[in-house]
Backbone as CSV, one residue per row, in Angstrom:
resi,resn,N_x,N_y,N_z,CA_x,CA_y,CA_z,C_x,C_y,C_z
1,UNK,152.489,131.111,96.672,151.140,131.003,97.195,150.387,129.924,96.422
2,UNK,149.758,129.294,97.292,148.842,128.325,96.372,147.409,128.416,96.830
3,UNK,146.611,127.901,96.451,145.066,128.142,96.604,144.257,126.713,96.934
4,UNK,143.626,126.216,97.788,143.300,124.997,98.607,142.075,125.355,97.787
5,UNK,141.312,124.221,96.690,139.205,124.291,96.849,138.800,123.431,97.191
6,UNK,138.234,123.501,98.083,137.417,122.432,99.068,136.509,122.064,98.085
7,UNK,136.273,120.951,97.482,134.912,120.149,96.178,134.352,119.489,97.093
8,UNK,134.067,118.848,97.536,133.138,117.857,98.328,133.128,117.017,99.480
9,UNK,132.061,116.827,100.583,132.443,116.260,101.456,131.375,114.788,101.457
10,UNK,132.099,113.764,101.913,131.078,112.604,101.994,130.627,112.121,103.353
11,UNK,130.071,111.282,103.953,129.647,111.054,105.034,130.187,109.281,105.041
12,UNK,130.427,108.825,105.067,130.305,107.371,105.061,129.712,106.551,106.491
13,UNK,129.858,107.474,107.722,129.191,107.095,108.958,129.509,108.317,109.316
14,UNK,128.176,108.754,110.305,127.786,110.079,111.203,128.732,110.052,112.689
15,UNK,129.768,110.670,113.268,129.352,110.634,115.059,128.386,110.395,115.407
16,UNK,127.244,110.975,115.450,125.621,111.429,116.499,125.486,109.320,116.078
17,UNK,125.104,109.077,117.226,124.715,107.488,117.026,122.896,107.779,116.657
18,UNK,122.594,108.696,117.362,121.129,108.887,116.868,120.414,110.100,115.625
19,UNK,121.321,109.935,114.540,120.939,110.438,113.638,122.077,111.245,112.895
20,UNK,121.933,112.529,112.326,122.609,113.360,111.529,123.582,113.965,112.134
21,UNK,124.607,114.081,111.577,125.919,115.408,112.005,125.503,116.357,111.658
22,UNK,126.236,117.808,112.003,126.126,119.148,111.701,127.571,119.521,111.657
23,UNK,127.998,118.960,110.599,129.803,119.016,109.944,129.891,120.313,110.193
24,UNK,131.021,120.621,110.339,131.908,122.154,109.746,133.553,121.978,109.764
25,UNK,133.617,122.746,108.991,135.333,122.185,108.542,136.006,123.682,108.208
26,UNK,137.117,123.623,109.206,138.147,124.755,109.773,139.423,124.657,108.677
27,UNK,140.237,125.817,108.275,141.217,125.696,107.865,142.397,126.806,108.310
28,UNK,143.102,126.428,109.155,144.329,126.922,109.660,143.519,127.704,110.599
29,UNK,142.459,127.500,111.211,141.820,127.706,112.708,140.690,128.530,112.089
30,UNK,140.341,128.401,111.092,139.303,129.242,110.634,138.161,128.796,109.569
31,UNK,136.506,128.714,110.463,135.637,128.207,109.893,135.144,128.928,108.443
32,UNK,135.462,127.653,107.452,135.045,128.154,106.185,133.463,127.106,105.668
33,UNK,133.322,126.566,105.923,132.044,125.823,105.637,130.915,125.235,106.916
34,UNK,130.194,124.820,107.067,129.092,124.406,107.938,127.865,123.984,107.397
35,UNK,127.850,123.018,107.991,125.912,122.263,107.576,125.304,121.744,108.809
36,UNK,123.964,121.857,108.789,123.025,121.610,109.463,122.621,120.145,109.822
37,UNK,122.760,119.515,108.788,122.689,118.053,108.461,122.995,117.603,107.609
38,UNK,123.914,116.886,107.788,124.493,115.536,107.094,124.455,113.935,107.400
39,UNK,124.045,112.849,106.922,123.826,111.946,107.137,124.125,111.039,106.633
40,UNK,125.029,109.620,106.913,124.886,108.490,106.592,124.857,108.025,104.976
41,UNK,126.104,108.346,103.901,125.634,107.854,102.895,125.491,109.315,101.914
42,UNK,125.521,110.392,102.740,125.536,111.611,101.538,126.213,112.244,101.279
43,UNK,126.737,113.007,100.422,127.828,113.784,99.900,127.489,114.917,99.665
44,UNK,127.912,116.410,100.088,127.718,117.354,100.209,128.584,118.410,99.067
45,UNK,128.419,118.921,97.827,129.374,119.936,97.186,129.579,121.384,98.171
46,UNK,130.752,121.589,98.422,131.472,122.746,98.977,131.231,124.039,98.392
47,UNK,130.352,125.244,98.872,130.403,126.052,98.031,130.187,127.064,98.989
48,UNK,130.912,128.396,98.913,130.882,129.393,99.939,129.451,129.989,100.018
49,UNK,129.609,131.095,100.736,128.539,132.084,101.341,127.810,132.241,100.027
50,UNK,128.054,132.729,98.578,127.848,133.327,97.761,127.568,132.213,96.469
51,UNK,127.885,131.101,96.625,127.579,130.107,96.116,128.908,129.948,94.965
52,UNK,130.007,130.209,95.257,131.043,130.169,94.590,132.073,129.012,95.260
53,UNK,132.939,128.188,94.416,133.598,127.500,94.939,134.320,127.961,95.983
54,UNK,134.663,126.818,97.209,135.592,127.246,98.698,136.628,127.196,98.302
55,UNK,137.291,127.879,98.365,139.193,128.310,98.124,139.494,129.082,99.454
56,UNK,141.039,128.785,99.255,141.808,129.535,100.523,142.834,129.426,100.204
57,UNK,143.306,130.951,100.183,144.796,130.912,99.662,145.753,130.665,100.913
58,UNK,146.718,129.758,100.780,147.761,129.479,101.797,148.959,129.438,101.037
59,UNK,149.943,129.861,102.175,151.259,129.440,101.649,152.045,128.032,103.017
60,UNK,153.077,127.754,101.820,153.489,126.488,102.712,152.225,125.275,102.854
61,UNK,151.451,125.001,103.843,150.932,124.356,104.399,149.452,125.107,104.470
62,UNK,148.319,124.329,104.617,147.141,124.246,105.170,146.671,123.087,106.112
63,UNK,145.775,123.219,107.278,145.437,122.262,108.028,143.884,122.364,108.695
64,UNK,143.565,121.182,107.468,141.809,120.851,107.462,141.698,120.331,108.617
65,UNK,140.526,120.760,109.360,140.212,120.317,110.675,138.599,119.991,110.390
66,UNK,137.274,118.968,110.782,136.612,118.644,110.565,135.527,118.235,112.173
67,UNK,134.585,119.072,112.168,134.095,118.994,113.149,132.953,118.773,113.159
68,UNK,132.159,117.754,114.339,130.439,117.750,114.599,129.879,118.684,115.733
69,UNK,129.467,119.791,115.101,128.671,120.515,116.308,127.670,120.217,117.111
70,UNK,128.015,120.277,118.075,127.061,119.619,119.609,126.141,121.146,120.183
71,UNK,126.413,122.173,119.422,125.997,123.165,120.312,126.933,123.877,121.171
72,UNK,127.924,123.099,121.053,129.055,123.826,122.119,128.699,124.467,123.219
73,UNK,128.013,123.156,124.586,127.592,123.527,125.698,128.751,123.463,126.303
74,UNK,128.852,123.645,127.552,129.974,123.322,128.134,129.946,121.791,128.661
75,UNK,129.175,121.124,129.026,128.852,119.631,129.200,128.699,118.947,127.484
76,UNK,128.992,119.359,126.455,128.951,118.798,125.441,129.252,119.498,124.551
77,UNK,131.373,119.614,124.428,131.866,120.314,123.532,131.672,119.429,121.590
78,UNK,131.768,120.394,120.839,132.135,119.774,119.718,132.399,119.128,119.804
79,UNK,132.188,117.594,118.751,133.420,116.616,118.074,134.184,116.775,117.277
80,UNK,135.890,116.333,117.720,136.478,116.857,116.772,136.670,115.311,116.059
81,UNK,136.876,115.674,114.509,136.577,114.237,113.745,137.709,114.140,113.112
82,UNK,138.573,114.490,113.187,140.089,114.991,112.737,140.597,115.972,112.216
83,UNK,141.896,115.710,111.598,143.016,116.705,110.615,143.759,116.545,109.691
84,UNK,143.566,117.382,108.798,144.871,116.883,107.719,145.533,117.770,106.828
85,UNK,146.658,117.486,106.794,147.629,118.445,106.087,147.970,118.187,104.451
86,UNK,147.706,119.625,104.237,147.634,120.203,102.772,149.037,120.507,102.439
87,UNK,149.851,120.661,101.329,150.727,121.470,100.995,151.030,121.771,99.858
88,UNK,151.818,123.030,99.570,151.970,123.289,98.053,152.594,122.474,97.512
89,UNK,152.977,121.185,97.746,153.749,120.328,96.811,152.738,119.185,96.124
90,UNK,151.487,119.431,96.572,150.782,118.893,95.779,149.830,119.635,94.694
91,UNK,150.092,120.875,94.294,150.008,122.033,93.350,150.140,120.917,92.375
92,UNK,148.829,121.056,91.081,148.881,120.083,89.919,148.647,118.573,89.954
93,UNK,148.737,117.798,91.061,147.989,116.959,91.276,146.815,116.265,91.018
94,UNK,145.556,117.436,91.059,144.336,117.021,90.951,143.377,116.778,91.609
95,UNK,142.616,116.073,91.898,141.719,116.105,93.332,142.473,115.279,93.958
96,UNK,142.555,115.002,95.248,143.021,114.484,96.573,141.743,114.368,97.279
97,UNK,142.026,113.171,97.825,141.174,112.971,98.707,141.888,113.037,100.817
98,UNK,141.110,113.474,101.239,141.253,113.939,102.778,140.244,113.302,103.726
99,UNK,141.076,112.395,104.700,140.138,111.357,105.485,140.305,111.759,107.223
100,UNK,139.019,111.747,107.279,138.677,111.963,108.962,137.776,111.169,109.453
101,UNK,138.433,110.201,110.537,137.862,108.910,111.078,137.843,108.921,112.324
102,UNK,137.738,110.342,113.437,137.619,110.242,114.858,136.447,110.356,115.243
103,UNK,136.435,109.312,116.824,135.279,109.681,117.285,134.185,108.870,116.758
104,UNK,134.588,107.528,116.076,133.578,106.794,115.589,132.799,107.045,113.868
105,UNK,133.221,108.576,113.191,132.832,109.146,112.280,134.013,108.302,111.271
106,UNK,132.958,108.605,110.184,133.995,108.184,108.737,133.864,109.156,107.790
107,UNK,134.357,110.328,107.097,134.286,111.467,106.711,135.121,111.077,105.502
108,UNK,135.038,111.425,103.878,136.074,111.650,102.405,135.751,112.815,102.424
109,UNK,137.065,113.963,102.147,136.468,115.237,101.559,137.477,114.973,100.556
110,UNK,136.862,115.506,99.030,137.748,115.788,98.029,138.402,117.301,98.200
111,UNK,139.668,117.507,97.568,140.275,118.891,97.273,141.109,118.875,96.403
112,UNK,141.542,119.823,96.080,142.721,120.005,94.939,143.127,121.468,95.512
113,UNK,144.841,121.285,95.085,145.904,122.305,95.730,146.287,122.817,93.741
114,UNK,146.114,124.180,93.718,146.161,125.078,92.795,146.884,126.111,92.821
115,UNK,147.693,126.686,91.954,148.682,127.642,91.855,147.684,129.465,91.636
């Protein structure tokens, strides 16, 4: 088993052409973080419900998914801003960085894979 902590997310360009994203970022189909606004240039620290670092224990593999919420109308689903795969073979590593560039967005999240 290894343990995924999500440390930080950056923005380097938004989806929304007219202003802020409202990020949230899924892991193995399941929402662990969300913000209201993010914008252009800012970097966000990852920290759960309780204000404790985001971890998730996985085995094998994890798969970060990174999304802009639209409201999820049916005429205007989410953006999805990409994916990327985690694994225990990078246990001890250190921070890693994780890039999501769909949809016009430019997204860095830092993480580190932990035993």
């Amino acid at each position: 088993m290894a343990i995924l902590t999500l440390k930080n997310l950056q923005c380097k360009e938004t989806e929304d052409s007219t202003g802020a994203d409202e990020p949230y970022l899924r892991v193995n189909g399941s929402t662990k973080w969300s913000s209201n606004s993010l914008n252009t240039g800012e970097t966000v620290d990852l920290f759960d419900k309780n204000g404790n670092p985001l971890q998730i224990a996985f085995n094998g593999q994890a798969v970060i998914s990174l999304y802009d919420s639209d409201g999820n109308h049916w005429y205007d689903r989410d953006d999805f801003l990409g994916s990327w795969k985690v694994t225990e073979q990078e246990i001890g590593r250190g921070d890693q960085p994780a890039f999501f560039n769909l949809d016009g967005a430019s997204y860095e999240l830092a993480y580190e894979v932990t035993a």
